[in-house]
ZAGU-839747 format. One record per residue (C-alpha): residue number from 1; x, y, z. Coordinates in steps of 0.25 Angstrom, whole numbers, plus 5000, padded with zeros to 4 digits. Example, Ala and Ser with C-alpha at 12.3 -4.5 7.8 and 13.67 -1.06 7.14 Angstrom:
// ZAGU-839747
i,xx,yy,zz
1,5049,4982,5031 $
2,5055,4996,5029 $
// end
This chain:
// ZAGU-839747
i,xx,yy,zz
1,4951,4871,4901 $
2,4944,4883,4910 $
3,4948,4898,4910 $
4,4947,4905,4924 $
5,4949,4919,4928 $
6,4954,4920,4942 $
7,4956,4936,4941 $
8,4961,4946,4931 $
9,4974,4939,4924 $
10,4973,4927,4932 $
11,4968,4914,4926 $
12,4968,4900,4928 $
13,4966,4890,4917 $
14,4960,4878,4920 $
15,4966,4865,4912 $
16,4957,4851,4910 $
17,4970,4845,4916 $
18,4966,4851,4931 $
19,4977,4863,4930 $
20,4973,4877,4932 $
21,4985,4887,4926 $
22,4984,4899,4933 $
23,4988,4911,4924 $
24,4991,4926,4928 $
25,4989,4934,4917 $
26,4991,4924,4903 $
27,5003,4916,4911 $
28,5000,4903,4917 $
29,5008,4906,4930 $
30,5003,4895,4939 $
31,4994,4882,4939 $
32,4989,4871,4947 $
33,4992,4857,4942 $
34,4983,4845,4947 $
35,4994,4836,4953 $
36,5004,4846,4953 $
37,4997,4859,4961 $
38,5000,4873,4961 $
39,5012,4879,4952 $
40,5015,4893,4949 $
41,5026,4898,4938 $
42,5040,4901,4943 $
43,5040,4913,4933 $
44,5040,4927,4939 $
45,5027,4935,4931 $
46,5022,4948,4938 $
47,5017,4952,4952 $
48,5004,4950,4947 $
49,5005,4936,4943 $
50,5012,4932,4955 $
51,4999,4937,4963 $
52,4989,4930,4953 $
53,4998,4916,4955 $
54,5001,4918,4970 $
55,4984,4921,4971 $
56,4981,4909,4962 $
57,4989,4898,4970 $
58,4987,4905,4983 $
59,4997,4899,4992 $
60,4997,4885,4986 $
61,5008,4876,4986 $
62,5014,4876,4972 $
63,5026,4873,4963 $
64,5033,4885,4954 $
65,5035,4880,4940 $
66,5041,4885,4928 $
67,5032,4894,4919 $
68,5033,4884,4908 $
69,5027,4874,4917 $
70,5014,4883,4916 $
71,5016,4889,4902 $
72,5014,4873,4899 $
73,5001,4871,4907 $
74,4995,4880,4895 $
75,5003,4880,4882 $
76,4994,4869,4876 $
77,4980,4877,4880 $
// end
């Protein structure tokens, strides 16, 4: 598992599995998932954390998921 700062309150947590989590502020909001590929959660958070997701996946196709879905990528760590 490796910790990288991307910008202040953006994070992305890299897992042994090959996902990264990307997370706006403590909330994992969006991830990319080898086999699978870009998703982002379907929740509505701040203006802010829109940008930081919308900036992260940077105009790359993804799928919009349940915020459980991502909640679940992390509960275990």
């Amino acid at each position: 598992m490796k910790i990288n700062k991307l910008g202040p309150n953006q994070t992305e947590l890299d897992l042994k599995d090959g996902t990264t989590v990307f997370f706006s502020y403590k909330t994992p909001v969006a991830a990319l998932i080898p086999g699978r590929g870009f998703v982002k959660t379907a929740t509505k958070y701040s203006v802010t954390t829109s940008k930081h997701v919308n900036r992260w996946l940077d105009g790359r196709n993804h799928e919009t998921v349940d915020q459980s879905e991502l909640d679940g990528l992390v509960v275990a760590l």
